[in-house]
N, C-alpha and C positions, 0 to 999 in steps of 0.2 A: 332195631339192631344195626350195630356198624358194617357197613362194607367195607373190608377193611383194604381186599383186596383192591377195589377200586379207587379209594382214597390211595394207595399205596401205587396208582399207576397216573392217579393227576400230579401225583407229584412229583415222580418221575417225567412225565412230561410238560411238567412245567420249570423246570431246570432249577429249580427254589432248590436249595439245601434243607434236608432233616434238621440242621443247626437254625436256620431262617424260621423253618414252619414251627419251632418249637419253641422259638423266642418270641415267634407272633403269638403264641396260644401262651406263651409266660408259665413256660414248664421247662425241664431240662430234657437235653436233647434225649439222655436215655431212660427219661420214664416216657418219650413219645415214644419210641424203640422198644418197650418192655410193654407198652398198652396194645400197642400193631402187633406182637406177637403172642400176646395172653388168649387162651382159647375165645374170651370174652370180653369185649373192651366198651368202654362207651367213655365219650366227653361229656365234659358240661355245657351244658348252652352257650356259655362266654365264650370254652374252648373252640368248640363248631365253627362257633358265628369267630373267632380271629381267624380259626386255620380257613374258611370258606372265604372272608377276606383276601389271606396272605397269597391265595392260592388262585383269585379272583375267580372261583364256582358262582357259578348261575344258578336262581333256586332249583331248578330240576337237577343239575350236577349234585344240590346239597341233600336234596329229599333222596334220591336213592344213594346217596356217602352214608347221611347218620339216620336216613328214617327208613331203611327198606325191610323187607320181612322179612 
């Protein structure tokens, strides 16, 4: 399950634009903005692994983003 909250504050502190991190994952800015607020969201592996890229996440930043309980 996503954190979504957490994802939603590495990115805030990593000064990346919603426009950046969503051209690195090869989506538009507003289905990233419509999947962060969906009760329930998930990426697909590619997505993950560009935004954990764009956003330069460490594996343990990336296990509790998209793998936590």
């Amino acid at each position: 399950m996503l954190n979504k909250e957490l994802l939603k504050e590495k990115i805030k502190n990593s000064r990346i634009s919603m426009d950046e991190v969503a051209k690195a994952a090869e989506m538009d800015r507003s289905t990233l903005y419509r999947r962060l607020a969906a009760d329930e969201c998930e990426f697909t592996i590619a997505e993950a692994q560009a935004i954990a890229k764009c956003l330069g996440l460490n594996k343990r930043d990336v296990m509790a983003i998209f793998f936590s309980n």
